[in-house]
C-alpha positions as CSV (number, residue, x, y, z in Angstrom):
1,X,11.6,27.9,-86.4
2,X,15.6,27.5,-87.5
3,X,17.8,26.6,-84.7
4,X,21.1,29.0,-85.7
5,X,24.9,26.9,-84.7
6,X,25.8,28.6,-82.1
7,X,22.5,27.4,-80.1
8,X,22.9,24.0,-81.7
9,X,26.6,23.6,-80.2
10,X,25.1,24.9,-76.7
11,X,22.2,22.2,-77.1
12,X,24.7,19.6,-77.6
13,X,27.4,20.4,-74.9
14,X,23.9,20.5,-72.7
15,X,23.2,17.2,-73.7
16,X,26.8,16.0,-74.1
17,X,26.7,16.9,-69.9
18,X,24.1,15.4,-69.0
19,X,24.9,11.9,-70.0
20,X,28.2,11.9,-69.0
21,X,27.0,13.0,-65.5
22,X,24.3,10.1,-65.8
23,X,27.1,7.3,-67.2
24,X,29.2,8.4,-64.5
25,X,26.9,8.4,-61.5
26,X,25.9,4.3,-63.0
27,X,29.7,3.4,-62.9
28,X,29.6,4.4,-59.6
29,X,26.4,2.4,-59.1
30,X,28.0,-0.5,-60.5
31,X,30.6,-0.8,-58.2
32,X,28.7,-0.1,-55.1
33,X,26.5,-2.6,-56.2
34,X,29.8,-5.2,-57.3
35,X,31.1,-4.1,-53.6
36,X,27.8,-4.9,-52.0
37,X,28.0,-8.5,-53.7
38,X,31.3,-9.3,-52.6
39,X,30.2,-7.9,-48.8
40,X,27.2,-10.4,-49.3
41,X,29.2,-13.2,-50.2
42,X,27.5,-13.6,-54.0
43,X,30.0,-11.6,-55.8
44,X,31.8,-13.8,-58.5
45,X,35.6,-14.5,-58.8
46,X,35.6,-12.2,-61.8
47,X,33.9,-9.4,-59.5
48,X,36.4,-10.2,-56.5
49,X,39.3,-9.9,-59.3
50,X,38.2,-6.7,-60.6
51,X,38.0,-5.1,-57.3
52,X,40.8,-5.9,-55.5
53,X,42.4,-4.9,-58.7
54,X,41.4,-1.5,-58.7
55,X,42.3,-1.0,-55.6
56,X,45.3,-2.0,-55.6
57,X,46.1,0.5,-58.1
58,X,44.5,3.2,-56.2
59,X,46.4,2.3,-52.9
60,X,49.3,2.2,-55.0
61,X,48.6,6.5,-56.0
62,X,47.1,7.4,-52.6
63,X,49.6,9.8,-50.7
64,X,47.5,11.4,-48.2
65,X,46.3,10.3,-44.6
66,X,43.2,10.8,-45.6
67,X,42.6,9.1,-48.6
68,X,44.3,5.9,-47.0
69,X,41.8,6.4,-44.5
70,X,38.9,5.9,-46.8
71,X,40.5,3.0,-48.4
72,X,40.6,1.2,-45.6
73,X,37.1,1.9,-44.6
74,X,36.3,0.4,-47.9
75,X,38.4,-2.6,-47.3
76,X,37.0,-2.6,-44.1
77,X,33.2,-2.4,-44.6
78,X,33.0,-4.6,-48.0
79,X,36.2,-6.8,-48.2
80,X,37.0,-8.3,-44.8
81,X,36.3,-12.1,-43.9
82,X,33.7,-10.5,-41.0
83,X,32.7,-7.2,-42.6
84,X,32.1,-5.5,-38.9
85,X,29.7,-2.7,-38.2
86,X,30.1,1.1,-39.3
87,X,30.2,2.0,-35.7
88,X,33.2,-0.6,-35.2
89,X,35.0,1.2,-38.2
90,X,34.8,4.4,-36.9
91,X,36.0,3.4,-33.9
92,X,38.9,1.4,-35.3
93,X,39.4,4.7,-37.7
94,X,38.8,7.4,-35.1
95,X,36.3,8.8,-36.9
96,X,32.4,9.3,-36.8
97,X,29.9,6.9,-38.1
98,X,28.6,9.2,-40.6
99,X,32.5,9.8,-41.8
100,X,32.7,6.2,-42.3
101,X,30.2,6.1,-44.7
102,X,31.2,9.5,-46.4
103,X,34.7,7.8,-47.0
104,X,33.3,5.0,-48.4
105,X,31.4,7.3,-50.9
106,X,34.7,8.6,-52.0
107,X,36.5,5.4,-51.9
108,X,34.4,4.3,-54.2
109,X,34.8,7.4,-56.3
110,X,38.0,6.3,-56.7
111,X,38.3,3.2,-57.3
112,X,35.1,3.9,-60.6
113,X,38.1,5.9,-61.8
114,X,40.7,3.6,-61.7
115,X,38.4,0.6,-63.3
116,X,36.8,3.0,-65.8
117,X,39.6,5.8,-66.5
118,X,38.6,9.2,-67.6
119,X,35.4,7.8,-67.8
120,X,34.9,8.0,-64.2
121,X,36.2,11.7,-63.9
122,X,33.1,13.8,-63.0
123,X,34.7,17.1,-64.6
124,X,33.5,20.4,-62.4
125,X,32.6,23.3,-64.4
């Protein structure tokens, strides 16, 4: 059975999704994992470097309450001296618990963008 072009180019741009979505989802791995180092004390300089790089250059481009809010829940939870507890956080923030950790989620979203680019753009159809 022939496979015509036109289901070939659907195939592909399938495909072509599929692993983008998977790359991007490891990015993000990666620098939960590199942030879960540096919380943990194990994280090399390099690591430490990267990260405080990125965001640096996020907090540089953040212009809303909220996303500062996240970024410091990040800073909060993997980069200070003490990390404290979520429940501390979201007292500090004035937010929930379960916020804290959402915010974290997107933090980190963010910041896989600005160490990998475009791609850590998850692009919504």
């Amino acid at each position: 059975m022939a496979i015509d072009d036109s289901t070939r180019l659907i195939l592909f741009k399938i495909i072509l999704q599929q692993s983008t979505a998977e790359g991007i989802a490891e990015r993000r791995r990666f620098v939960r994992r590199t942030l879960e180092r540096i919380r943990e004390g194990s994280a090399t300089t390099e690591e430490i470097a990267l990260i405080r790089s990125a965001l640096h250059q996020v907090s540089k481009r953040v212009s809303n309450v909220e996303e500062r809010r996240r970024l410091a829940a990040l800073a909060m939870y993997y980069l200070s001296a003490e990390p404290p507890a979520a429940q501390n956080i979201a007292v500090e923030l004035g937010i929930v618990k379960r916020t804290v950790f959402r915010d974290i989620t997107l933090a980190i979203n963010m910041l896989t963008v600005a160490i990998y680019g475009v791609d850590g753009v998850e692009f919504q159809q």
